[in-house]
LOMAR-507261 format. One record per residue (C-alpha): residue number from 0; residue in three letters; y, x, z. Coordinates in nm, 3 decimals. Layout:
# residues N
@papa NUM; bake ALA; py Y; px X; pz Z
...
***
This chain:
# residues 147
@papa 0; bake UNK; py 5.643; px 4.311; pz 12.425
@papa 1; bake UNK; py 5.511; px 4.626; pz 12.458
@papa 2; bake UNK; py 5.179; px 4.560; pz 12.528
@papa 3; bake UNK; py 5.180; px 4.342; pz 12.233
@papa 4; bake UNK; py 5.317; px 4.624; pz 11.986
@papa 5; bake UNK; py 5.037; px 4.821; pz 12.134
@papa 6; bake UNK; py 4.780; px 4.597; pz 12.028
@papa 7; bake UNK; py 4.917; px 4.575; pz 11.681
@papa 8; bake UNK; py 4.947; px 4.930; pz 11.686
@papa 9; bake UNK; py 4.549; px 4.970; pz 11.737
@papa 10; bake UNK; py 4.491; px 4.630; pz 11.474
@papa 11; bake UNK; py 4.438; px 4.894; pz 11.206
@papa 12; bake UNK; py 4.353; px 4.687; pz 10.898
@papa 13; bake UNK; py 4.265; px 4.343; pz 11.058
@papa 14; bake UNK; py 4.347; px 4.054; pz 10.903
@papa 15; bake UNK; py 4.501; px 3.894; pz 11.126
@papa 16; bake UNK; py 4.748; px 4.199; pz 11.217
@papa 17; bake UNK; py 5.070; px 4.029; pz 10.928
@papa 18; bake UNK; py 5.062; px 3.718; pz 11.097
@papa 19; bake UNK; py 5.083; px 3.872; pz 11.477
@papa 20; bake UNK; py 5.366; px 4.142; pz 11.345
@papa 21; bake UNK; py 5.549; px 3.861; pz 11.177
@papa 22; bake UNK; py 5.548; px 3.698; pz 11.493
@papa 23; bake UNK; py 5.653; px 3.989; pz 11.705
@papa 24; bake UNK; py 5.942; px 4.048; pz 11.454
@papa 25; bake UNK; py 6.121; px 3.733; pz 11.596
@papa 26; bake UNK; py 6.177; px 3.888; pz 11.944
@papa 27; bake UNK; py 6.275; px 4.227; pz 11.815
@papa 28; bake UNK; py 6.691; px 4.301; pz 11.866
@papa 29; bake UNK; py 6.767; px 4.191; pz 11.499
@papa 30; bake UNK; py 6.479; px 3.989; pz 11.351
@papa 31; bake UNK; py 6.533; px 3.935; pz 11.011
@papa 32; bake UNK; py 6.201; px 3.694; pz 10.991
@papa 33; bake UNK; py 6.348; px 3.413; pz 10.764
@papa 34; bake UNK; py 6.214; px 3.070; pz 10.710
@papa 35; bake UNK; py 6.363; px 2.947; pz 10.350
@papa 36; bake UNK; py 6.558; px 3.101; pz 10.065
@papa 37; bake UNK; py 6.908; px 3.001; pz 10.195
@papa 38; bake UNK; py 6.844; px 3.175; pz 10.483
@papa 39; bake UNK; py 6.759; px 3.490; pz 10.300
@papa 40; bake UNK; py 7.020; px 3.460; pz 10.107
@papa 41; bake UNK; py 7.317; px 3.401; pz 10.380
@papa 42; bake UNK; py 7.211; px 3.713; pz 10.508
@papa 43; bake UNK; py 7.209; px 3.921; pz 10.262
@papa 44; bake UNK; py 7.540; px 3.788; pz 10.127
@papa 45; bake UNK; py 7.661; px 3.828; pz 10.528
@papa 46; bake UNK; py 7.487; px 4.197; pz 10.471
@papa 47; bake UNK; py 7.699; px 4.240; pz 10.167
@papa 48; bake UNK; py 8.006; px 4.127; pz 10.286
@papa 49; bake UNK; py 8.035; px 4.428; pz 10.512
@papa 50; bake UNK; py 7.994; px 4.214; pz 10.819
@papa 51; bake UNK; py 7.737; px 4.276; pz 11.113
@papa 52; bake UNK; py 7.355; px 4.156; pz 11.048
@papa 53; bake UNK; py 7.274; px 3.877; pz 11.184
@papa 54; bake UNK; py 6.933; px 3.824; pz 11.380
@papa 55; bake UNK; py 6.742; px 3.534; pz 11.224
@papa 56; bake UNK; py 6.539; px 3.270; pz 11.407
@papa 57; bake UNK; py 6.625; px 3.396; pz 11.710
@papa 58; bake UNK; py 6.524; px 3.233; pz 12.033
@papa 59; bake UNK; py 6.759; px 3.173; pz 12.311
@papa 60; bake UNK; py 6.648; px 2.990; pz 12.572
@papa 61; bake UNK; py 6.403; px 2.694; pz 12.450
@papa 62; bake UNK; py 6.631; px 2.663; pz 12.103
@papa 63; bake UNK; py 6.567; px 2.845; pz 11.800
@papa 64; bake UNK; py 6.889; px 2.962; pz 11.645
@papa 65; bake UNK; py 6.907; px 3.024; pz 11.222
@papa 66; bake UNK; py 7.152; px 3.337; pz 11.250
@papa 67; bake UNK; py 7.238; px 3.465; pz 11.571
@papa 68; bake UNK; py 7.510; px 3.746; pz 11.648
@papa 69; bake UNK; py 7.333; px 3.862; pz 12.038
@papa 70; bake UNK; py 7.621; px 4.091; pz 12.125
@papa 71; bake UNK; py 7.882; px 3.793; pz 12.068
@papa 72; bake UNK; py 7.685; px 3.480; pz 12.149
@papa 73; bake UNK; py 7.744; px 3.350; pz 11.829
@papa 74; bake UNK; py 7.546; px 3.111; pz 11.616
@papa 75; bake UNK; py 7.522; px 2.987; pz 11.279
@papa 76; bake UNK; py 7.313; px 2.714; pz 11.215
@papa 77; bake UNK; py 7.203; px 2.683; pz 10.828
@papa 78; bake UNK; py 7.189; px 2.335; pz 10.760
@papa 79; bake UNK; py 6.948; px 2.172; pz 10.463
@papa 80; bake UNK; py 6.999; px 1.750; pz 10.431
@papa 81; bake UNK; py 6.566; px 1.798; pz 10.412
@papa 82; bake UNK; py 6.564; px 1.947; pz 10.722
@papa 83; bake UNK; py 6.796; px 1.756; pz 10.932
@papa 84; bake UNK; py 6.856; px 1.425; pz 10.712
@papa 85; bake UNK; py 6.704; px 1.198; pz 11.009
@papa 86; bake UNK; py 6.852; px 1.034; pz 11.310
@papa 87; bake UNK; py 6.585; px 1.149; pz 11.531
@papa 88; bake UNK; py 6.744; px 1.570; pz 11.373
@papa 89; bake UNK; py 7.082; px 1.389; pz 11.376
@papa 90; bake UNK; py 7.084; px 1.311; pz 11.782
@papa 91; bake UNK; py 6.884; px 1.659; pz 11.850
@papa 92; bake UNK; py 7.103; px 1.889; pz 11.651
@papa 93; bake UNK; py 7.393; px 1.737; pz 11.885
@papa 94; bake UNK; py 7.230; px 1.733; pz 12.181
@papa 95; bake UNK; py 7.130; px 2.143; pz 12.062
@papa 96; bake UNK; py 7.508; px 2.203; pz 12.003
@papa 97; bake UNK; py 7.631; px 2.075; pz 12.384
@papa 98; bake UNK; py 7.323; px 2.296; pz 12.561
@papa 99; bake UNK; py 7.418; px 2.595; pz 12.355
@papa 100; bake UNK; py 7.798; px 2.572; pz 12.440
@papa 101; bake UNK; py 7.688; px 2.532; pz 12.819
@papa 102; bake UNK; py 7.508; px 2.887; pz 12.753
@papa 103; bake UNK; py 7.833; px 3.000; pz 12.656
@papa 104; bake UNK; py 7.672; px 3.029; pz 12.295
@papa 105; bake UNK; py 7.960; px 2.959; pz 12.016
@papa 106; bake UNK; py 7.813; px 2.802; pz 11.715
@papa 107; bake UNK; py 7.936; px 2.693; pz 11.351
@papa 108; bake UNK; py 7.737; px 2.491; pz 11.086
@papa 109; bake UNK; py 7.708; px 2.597; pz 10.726
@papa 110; bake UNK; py 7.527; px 2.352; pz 10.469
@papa 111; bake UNK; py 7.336; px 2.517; pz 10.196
@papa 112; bake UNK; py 7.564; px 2.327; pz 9.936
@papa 113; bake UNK; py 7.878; px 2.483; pz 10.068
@papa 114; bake UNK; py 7.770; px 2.784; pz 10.061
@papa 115; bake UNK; py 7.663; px 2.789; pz 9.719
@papa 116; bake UNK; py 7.949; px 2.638; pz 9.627
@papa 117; bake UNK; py 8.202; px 2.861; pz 9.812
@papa 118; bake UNK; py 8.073; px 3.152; pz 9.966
@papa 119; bake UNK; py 8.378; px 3.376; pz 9.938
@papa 120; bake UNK; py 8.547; px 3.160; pz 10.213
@papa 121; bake UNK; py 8.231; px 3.037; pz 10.444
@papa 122; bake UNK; py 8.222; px 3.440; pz 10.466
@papa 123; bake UNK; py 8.567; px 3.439; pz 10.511
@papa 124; bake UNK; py 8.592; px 3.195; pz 10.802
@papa 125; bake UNK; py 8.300; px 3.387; pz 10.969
@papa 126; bake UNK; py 8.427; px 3.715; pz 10.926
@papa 127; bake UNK; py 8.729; px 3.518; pz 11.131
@papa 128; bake UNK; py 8.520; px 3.362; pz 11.362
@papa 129; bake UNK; py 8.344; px 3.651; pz 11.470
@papa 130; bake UNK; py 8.614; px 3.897; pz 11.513
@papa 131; bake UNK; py 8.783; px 3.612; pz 11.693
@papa 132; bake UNK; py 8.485; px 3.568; pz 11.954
@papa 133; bake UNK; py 8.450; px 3.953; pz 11.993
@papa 134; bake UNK; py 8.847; px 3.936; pz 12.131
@papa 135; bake UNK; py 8.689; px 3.677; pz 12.340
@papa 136; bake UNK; py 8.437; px 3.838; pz 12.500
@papa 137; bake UNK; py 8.654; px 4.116; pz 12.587
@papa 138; bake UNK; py 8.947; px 4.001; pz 12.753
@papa 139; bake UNK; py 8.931; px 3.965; pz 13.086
@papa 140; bake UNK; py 8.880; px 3.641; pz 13.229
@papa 141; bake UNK; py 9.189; px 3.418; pz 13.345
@papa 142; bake UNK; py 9.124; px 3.311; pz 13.717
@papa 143; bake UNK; py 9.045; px 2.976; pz 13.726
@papa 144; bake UNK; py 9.304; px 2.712; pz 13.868
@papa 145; bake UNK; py 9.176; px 2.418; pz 14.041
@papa 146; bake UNK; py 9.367; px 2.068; pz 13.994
***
C-alpha cells in the first residue's frame, strides 16, 4: 500500500490520479468508498446514531462486504431486489453467508425498503448486535468438549 500512496502522492494533477485514490480508499482501515445511495445513507444514519463507522466495501478474503465493523468481524450486507433479485445472486449470497461464518465473520442483512421504512429499529437491532458481538469477542473462550 505504501508504495501505491507514494505514487499517488507524486500523480500531481494527472488524470487518472481520482480513479487510483478512489481505489486505494477501499483498503484503507475505514473506507467509506460507497457504491449506491442506500449505502451512503445507512452510514450516515449509522454515523448519526452515535454508533461506530462502519468501513464500506470492504474486502475480506475474496468477498466484498457492504458495511464491515473490522474490530468485531461484523457484517452488514445492504440488500437491493435489483441487485440480488436472481437465482444465480440468490444461491451466491448463501453460499457468501456460510464462507463468511467459517471466517468467524457475523453478518446481518438489511433491505433498502426496511430501512426506509423503519430505521429507528434496524439501528436499534444493530446497535444490539454489535455490542452483543463485542461481549463476544472478549470473553474468553470455553474449552471445547469433544462427544
Amino acid at each position: 500500500m505504501r508504495a501505491l500512496e507514494d505514487v499517488l502522492a507524486r500523480a500531481g494533477g494527472h488524470r487518472e490520479r481520482g480513479r487510483l485514490a478512489r481505489a486505494l480508499a477501499i483498503y484503507q482501515p475505514n473506507p467509506a468508498f460507497t457504491r449506491s445511495k442506500f449505502e451512503r445513507r445507512f452510514r450516515q444514519a449509522v454515523i448519526g446514531a452515535g454508533l461506530p463507522a462502519p468501513s464500506m466495501n470492504f474486502n475480506v478474503a475474496e468477498f466484498e462486504l457492504d458495511a464491515y465493523w473490522p474490530d468485531l468481524r461484523f457484517a452488514v450486507e445492504l440488500d437491493l431486489y435489483e441487485t440480488h433479485g436472481s437465482r444465480a445472486a440468490f444461491e451466491r449470497d448463501h453460499r457468501r453467508h456460510e464462507e463468511l461464518k467459517l471466517l468467524g465473520i457475523e453478518m446481518i442483512r438489511v433491505t433498502a425498503p426496511r430501512f426506509k421504512r423503519e430505521p429507528g429499529a434496524v439501528l436499534r437491532n444493530l446497535a444490539t448486535l454489535l455490542e452483543r458481538r463485542g461481549r463476544e469477542l472478549a470473553a474468553p473462550a470455553a474449552p471445547r468438549q469433544l462427544a
